[in-house]
Residue, then its C-alpha position, 0 to 999 in steps of 0.5 A: x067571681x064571688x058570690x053569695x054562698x047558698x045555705x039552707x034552714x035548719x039542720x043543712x048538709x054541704x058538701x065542701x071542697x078545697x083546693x090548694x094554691x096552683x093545685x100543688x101536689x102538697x098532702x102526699x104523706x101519710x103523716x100530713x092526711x093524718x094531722x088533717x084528719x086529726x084537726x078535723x076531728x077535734x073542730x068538730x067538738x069544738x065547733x058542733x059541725x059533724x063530719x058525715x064523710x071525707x075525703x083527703x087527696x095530695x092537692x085537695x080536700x073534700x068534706x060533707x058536713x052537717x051543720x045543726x040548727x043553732x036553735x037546736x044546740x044544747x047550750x054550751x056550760x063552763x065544765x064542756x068548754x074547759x074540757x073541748x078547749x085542750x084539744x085545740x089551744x096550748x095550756x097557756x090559752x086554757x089556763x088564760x080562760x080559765x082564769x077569766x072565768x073564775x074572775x067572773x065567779x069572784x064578782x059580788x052583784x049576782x046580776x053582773x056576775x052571771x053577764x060576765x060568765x054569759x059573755x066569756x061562754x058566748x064567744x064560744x056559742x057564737x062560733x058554733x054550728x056555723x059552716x064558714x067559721x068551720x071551713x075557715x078554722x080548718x084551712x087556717x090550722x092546715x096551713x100553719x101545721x103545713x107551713x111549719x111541716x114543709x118549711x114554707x110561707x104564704x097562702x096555702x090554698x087557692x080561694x074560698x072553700x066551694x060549698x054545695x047545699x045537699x038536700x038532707x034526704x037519703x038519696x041524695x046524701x047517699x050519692x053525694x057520700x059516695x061521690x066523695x068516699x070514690x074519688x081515690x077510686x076514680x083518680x087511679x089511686x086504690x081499686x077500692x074505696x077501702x083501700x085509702x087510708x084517708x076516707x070516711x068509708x076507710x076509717x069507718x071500717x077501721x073501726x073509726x067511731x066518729x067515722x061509723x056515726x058520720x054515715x049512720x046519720x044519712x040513713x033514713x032513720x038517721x035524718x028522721x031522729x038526730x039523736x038516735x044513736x048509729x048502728x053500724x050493723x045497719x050501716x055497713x052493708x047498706x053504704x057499701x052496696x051503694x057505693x061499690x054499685x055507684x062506683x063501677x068503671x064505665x068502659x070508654x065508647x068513642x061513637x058515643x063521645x063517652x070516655x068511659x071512668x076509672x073505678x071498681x070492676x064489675x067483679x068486684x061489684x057483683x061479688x059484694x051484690x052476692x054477698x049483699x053487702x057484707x064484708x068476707x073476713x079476708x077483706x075486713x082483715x086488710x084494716x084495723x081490727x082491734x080485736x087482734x091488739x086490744x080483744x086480751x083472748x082469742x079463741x073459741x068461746x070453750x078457750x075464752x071462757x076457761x082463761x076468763x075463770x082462771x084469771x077470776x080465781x086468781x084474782x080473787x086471791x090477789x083481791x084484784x076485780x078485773x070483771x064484774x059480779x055481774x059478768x058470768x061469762x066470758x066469750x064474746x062474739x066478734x063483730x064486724x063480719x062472719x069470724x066462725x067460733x071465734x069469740x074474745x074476752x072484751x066486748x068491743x065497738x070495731 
C-alpha cells in the first residue's frame, strides 16, 4: 500500500533505499557501482541535494541525503547552469539551452526580456533541492545506463524508492551513516567497512572530497553551520570510532532467541579504540593515497627540499615558474595518518 512520504521543514536528511525488480542480482561489477556512483555525483550539482553517505549493494541501494531549504538556495544564475548542464546532457541539449537563453537576451522590452530568462532558468530552480525529484532522476538514469549495459528492457526496480526522515542531530545521523556504510559488513561481503569499494566511508578514505564533505556535515559543528567548510582531520577518527564500535558481531545466543550478526570482530573494534580512531598507514595503504601518483617527490623533508631548488634553478634558467616567489620550501608533510619524515613536493587534499 502507498502512502503519503513523510518530509520534514527545512533543511531534512532521509535516508532513502531502493531495490531492484524481483531483488535480482543486477549490480555485480565494479564497472556498474562505479557508473551509479558517477551519476549520483553529477545529480548532486545539478539538483542541489547533497549526499551524506552511500552505499551500493549488487540488489540495491542505500542513499542518506540532505536536502536543503529551497529558501535557503543561492539562486541559480545563467553561467552556473550552463557549466552544471554538461555533466548530465549531451552537447546537442546544451547547445538547445543555450541557444534559448541568448534568444531571451535578443529581446527588445526589458520587462519581457528578464521574464524570458527568468522562465528558461525556473525550470531548473524548480527541480532543486526536492528529494522525489532526486531519487526519480537517479533511478531513471540507472536504469537506462543498465538497460543498455546488459542488453535488457522494462522497469528496473521494484517500486518506489522507501524513505525515512532522520532528525537532523549527531546521534541520529551518526547510527543511521553507520548503518549504511556496514551493510556490506553484515551481509558477509568484506570484514570491514573500508574494504567495499562502493561506500561513502570507502570513498571518503580514498580520498573522495564529496565523500569527506558528505560525513563532515553530520558532525555537530556541521549541523550548527552549514557553510562551514569540513575538515576531515576532525572527521575521520571520530566516524571511524563510531562505526567500528556500532558494527561489531554479536555472537548467535539461542536461549535468548538471539541469532547473533555478521560484523567487525571485537579485535578488530579494540584495536581501532586503542588507536582511538586513527588509521595505521598499513590500513590506510590498502586504498588510494594520491601522494604516491600525484605527490611529484617523496622523501624526507631533507630530499624534497634539495629537488624542490634544483628543479627552481633550472627553471629559472629555462624562464619556466613552476612555484611561486611566495613558496620557500618545499617538503610538505602528508596527511591522513602517521607517515614518519615522509614529507612530498605538492600539498595534497587525500
Amino acid at each position: 500500500m502507498n502512502t503519503n512520504r513523510i518530509l520534514g521543514s527545512g533543511r531534512s536528511f532521509y535516508h532513502c533505499v531502493t531495490r531492484t525488480a524481483g531483488r535480482i542480482f543486477i549490480f555485480r561489477s565494479a564497472k556498474d557501482k562505479e557508473i551509479c556512483r558517477k551519476i549520483m555525483r553529477k545529480l548532486e550539482k545539478l539538483l542541489s541535494v547533497r549526499v551524506v553517505t552511500y552505499c551500493f549493494m549488487d540488489n540495491h541501494i542505500h542513499l542518506l541525503l540532505e536536502v536543503p531549504a529551497k529558501a535557503d538556495l543561492t539562486p541559480l544564475t545563467e553561467a552556473e547552469l550552463l557549466e552544471i548542464l554538461p555533466t548530465l546532457y549531451d552537447d546537442t541539449y546544451c547547445l538547445t539551452v543555450k541557444q534559448e537563453l541568448e534568444r531571451a537576451h535578443a529581446i527588445s522590452n526589458e520587462d519581457l526580456r528578464n521574464e524570458a530568462v527568468a522562465a528558461i532558468l525556473g525550470r531548473y530552480e524548480a527541480r532543486r533541492a526536492d528529494l522525489s525529484i532526486f531519487m526519480k532522476e537517479f533511478k531513471h538514469r540507472v536504469t537506462k545506463y543498465i538497460n543498455k549495459e546488459h542488453d535488457r528492457v522494462g522497469t528496473l526496480w521494484e517500486s518506489r524508492f522507501k524513505s525515512v526522515l532522520v532528525q537532523g542531530n549527531e546521534g541520529a545521523l551518526l547510527t543511521m551513516a553507520a548503518y549504511i556504510d556496514l551493510n556490506p559488513v553484515r551481509a558477509g561481503m568484506v570484514e570491514r567497512p573500508e574494504d567495499y569499494r562502493w561506500c561513502g566511508y570507502a570513498e571518503a578514505l580514498a580520498g573522495g572530497k564529496l565523500a569527506r564533505q558528505g560525513l563532515g556535515t553530520i558532525l555537530s559543528e556541521g549541523l550548527m553551520d552549514p557553510d562551514m567548510k569540513t575538515d576531515w582531520r576532525r572527521t575521520r577518527n571520530r566516524y571511524r570510532l563510531f562505526v567500528y564500535s556500532e558494527g561489531e558481531e554479536m555472537e548467535a545466543d539461542m536461549a535468548k532467541g538471539d541469532r547473533g550478526r555478521k560484523g567487525v570482530s571485537r579485535e578488530e573494534v579494540e584495536t581501532v579504540e586503542q588507536n582511538d580512531g586513527a588509521i595505521p598507514v598499513r590500513d590506510l595503504l590498502r586504498h588510494k593515497v594520491r601522494y604516491f601518483c600525484d605527490g611529484a617527490v617523496l622523501g624526507t623533508a631533507e630530499f624534497v627540499n634539495e629537488v624542490f631548488e634544483r628543479e627552481r634553478e633550472a627553471n629559472a634558467n629555462r624562464k619556466l615558474q613552476r612555484f611561486s616567489d611566495a613558496r620557500k620550501t618545499g617538503a610538505r608533510k602528508m596527511r591522513g595518518a602517521d607517515w614518519g619524515e615522509l614529507c612530498v613536493l605538492r600539498d595534497l587534499q587525500i
